[in-house]
N, C-alpha and C positions, 0 to 999 in steps of 0.2 A: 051278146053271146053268153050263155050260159059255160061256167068252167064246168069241166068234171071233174069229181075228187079223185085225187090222186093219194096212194099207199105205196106201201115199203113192207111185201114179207119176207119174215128174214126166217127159212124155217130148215134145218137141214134134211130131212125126211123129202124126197124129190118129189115123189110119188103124191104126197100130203099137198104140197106147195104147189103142187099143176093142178090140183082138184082147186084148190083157192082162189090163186087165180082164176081159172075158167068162172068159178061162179062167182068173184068180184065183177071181172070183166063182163059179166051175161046181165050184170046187175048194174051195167051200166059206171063200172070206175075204173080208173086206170090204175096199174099194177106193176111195180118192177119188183128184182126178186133177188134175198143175198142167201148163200146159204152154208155161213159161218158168221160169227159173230163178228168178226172182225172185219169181212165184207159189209156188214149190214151198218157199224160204228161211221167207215169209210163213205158206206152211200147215205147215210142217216145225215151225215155231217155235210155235204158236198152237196146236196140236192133239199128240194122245199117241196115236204110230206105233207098233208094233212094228218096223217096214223100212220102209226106203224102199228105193224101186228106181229107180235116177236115171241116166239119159243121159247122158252125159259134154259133149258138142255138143248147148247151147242157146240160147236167147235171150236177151238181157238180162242172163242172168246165167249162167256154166257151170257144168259140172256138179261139178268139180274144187273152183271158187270157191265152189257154195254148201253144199259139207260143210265145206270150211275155216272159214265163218263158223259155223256150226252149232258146230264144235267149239270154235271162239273163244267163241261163249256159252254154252258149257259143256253144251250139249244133246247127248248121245252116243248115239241112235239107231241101230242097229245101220245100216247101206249097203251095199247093191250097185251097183256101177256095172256101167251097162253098154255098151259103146264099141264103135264099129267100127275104133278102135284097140287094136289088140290083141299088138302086139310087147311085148315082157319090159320093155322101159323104160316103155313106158305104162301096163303093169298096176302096175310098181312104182309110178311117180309118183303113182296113183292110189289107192294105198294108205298112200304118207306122207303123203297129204292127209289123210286122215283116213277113209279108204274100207276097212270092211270085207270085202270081197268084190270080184271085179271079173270079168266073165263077158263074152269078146267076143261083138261078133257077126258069123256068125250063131248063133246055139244052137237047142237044143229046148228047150222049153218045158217037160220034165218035168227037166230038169237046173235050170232057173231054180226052177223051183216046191222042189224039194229042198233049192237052197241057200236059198232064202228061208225056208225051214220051221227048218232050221240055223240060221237067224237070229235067228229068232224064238222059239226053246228058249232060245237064251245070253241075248238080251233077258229071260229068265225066272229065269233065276238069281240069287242072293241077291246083295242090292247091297253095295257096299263099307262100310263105317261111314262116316257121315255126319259124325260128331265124332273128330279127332283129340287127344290130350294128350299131352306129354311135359313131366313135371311140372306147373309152373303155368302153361303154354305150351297154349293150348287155340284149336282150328283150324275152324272149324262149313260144313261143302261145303255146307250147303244155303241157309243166310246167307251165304256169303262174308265171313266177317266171323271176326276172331285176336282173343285178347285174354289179356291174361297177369295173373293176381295179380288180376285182375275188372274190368282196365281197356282199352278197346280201341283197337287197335293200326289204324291204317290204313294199306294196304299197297294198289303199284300190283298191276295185274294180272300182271303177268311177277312180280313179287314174291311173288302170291298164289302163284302154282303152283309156283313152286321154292318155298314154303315146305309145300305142300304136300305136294307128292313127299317132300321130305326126313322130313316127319313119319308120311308113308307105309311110310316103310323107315327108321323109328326107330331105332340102336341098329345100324344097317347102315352100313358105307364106300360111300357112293356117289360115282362115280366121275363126271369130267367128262362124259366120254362118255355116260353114261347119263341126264346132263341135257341134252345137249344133243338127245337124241333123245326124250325125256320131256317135257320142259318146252317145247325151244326146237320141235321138231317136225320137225325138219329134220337133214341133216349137215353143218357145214364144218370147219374148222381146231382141231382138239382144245386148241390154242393158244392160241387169241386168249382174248384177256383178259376178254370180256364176262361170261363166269361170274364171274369173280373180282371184277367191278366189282359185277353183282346183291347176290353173295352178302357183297357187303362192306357194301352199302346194309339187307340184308334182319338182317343182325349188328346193323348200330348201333341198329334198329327195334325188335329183342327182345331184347335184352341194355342197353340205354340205361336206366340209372334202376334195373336187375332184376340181382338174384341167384339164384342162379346164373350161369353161360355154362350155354349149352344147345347153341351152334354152336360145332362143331369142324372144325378147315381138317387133318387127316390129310396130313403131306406126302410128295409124291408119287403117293400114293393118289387121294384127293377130299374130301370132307366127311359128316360127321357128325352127326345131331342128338341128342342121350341125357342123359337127367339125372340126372348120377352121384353125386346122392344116393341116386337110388331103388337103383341099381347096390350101394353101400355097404350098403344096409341088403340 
């Protein structure tokens, strides 16, 4: 049996949102419909999208705000936004939010339907490993839960994900820059010390009580996570 895709528009204009519908559904996909932002946060979270197709300008909650929390809890849903702002800054900022796609308006509807169809193929693709290990360093994304040597480890969430990423690109120099656009989500001062404060906390948390080191600070460079035993042998 073939599934059919299944969306989430989240659009507060009523009138806008039954036209969509009708031609998602004529187009052969299923559709349900939130029309505030904070309805859409609630059904976003609570049910299993292929896309969502979201407003930028909503109520209660916008549209920019409710990917960002989506992505804070860890839901990654593929998104398109879609804005009657539409200058190169607003499509960016709506993309470091955490927006997949971003389609001003106004558009045609056989461009929307395309990129959404795009969307919903990469939402199909094989998922990342669920379990990461570097040596007895063991990292579980679907517990959120580290545990080294079979004892567990509790870690904030800014902690979780720089240890994440890092265990992601195991045996790789990642560089400040690429945490802070990984992890922290954003870009400022390549400088500032907040990396080095994390990753000093996220050190004494897996290496405290454990041997090996598994965290390497590469100067100049950025950091590294590898267990150069396994390396040796």
């Amino acid at each position: 049996m073939v599934t059919r895709m299944k969306i989430l528009i989240v659009e507060d204009d009523l009138e806008a949102a039954a036209y969509l519908a009708k031609a998602f559904r004529e187009a052969g996909i299923v559709c349900d419909h939130a029309s505030d932002g904070e309805a859409g946060l609630f059904m976003a979270s609570e049910n299993a999208y292929d896309v969502l197709v979201v407003d930028r300008m909503l109520p209660r909650r916008d549209g920019l705000s409710l990917i960002t929390e989506l992505r804070r809890k860890d839901i990654h849903t593929p998104v398109l936004i879609l804005s009657a702002l539409g200058q190169v800054d607003d499509r960016v900022t709506g993309l470091r939010a955490g927006g997949d796609d971003y389609l001003p308006k106004p558009y045609a509807f056989s461009e929307l339907l395309a990129r959404v169809e795009v969307l919903g193929r990469r939402k199909g693709a094989p998922e990342q490993d669920m379990v990461y290990r570097v040596g007895d360093l063991e990292l579980d994304r679907l517990s959120h839960s580290v545990r080294r040597q079979g004892k567990e480890i509790p870690l904030q969430p800014r902690e979780f994900r720089l240890l994440e990423y890092l265990m992601k690109n195991a045996g790789q120099v990642v560089t400040r820059t690429m945490l802070l656009e990984n992890v922290w989500d954003y870009h400022f001062d390549p400088q500032t010390n907040v990396i080095d404060v994390h990753v000093s906390r996220l050190r004494s948390k897996i290496e405290k009580d454990f041997d090996p080191p598994l965290l390497r600070t590469i100067r100049g460079a950025g950091y590294m996570i590898k267990d150069e035993r396994a390396a040796d042998a």
